[in-house]
N, C-alpha and C positions, 0 to 999 in steps of 0.2 A: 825710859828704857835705855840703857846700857848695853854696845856690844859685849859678849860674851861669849867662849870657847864650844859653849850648849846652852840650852834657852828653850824655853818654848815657842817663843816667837820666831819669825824668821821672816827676812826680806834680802832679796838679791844674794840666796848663799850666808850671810853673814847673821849670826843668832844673835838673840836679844836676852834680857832676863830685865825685870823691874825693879831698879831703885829704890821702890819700895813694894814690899813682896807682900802686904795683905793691910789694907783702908782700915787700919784698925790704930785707937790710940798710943799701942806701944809703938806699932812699928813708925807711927809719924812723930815720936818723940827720938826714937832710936834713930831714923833718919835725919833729925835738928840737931842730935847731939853729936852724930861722925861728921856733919858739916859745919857745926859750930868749931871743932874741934880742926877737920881737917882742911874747909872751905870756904873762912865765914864769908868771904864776899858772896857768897850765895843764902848766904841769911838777911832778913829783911824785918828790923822788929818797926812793925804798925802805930806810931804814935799817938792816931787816932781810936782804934780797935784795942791798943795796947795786947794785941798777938805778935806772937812772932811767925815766920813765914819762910820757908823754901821760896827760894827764884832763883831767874836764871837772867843776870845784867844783860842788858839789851846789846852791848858792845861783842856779846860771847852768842848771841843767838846769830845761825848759820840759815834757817829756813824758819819763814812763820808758816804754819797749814791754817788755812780760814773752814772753818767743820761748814759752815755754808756752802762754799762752793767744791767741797769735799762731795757733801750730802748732793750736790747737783749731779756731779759726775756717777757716782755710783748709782742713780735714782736714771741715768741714762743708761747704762752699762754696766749691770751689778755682774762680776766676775767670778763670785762663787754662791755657794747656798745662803752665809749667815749674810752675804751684800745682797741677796735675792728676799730672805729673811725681813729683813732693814727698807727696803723699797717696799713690801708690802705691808710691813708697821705703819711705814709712813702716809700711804695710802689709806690703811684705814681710821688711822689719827685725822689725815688733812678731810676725807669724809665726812666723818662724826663731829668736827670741830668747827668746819668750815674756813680753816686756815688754809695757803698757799703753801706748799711746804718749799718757800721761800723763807717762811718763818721759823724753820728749823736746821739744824744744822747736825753732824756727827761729831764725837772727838771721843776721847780713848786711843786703844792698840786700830781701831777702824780706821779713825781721823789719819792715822799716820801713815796706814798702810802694812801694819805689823802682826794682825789680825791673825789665829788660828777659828777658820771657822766650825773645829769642832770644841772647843770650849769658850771661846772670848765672848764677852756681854756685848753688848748693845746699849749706848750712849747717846741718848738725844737730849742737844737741847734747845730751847725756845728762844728766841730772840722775843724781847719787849714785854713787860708787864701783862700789856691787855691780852696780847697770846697765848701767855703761859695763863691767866686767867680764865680765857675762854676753851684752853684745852683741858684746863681743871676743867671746868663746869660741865664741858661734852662727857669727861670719863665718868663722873661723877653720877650720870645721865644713864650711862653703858653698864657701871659697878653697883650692883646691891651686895648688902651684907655689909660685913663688919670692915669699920674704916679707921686706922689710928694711924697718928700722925707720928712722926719720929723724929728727933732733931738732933743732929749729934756730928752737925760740921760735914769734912768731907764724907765719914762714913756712914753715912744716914740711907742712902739704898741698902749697901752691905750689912747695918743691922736690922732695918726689916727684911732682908731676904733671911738672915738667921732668923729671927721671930716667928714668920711663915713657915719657915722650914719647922721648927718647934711646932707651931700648930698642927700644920699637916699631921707631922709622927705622934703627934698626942690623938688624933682624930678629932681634935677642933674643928679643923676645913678638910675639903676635897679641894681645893686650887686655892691659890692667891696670885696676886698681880702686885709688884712690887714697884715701886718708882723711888727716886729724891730728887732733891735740886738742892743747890748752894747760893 
């Protein structure tokens, strides 16, 4: 997120817009290439992965957010509908799973505090292998019907929420429940 003149975002008066404006493979090739071009100390090519990669040098970060103790604070004190939203996901996650929702944490426009709660998603994620395994296994438990798996980096929620969405307007499904992780 980038301040900006108008935005949809907004925090303290000062508007935001995203950097990268849609989880989709152009725009995070269009985003490597205005950085390669106009930032490359903000490219990172992976020697082991053999990717290349957007960052941000440690020397240049101003504030780290921890989504944990983010996820605390609003899970005390949710401050509008989609932080009211987010405390009761997480409720009915830590339930059905039997995790401490210690185990979870927020990040996105939420994490940072830039959130509009009439459109912005909702970002959880698991802390540890065997959590994120036992939170599969409870949904798993909770979801009947058709289940496909998606894989496609970071925009692997964003394309099955498109898919679903197809579904639905085909009259495939009456609902879907969309997730990723990375």
């Amino acid at each position: 997120y980038l301040p900006a003149e108008a935005g949809k975002w907004q925090r303290g008066g000062t508007f935001y817009h995203r950097s990268l404006p849609y989880y989709h493979v152009r725009s995070v090739q269009e985003t490597l290439s205005f950085l390669e071009a106009h930032y490359p100390h903000y490219i990172f090519a992976d020697p082991v992965q053999g990717l290349t990669f957007s960052f941000v040098p440690t020397h240049r970060v101003r504030q780290y957010f921890v989504p944990a103790e983010r996820l605390a604070e609003l899970l005390t004190d949710p401050r509008d509908p989609l932080e009211k939203d987010v405390s009761e996901l997480v409720e009915i996650l830590t339930q059905a799973s039997g995790l401490s929702p210690q185990a979870l944490g927020i990040t996105g426009s939420i994490l940072i505090g830039l959130h509009n709660p009439t459109f912005s998603d909702v970002d959880l994620t698991v802390y540890g292998r065997a959590q994120a395994l036992a939170l599969r296994s409870a949904l798993d438990r909770q979801f009947t019907g058709v289940k496909t798996c998606v894989v496609s980096a970071c925009s692997s929620s964003a394309i099955a929420i498109g898919y679903a969405g197809d579904a639905i307007r085909d009259g495939q499904l009456d609902a879907a429940v969309c997730g990723g992780s990375d």
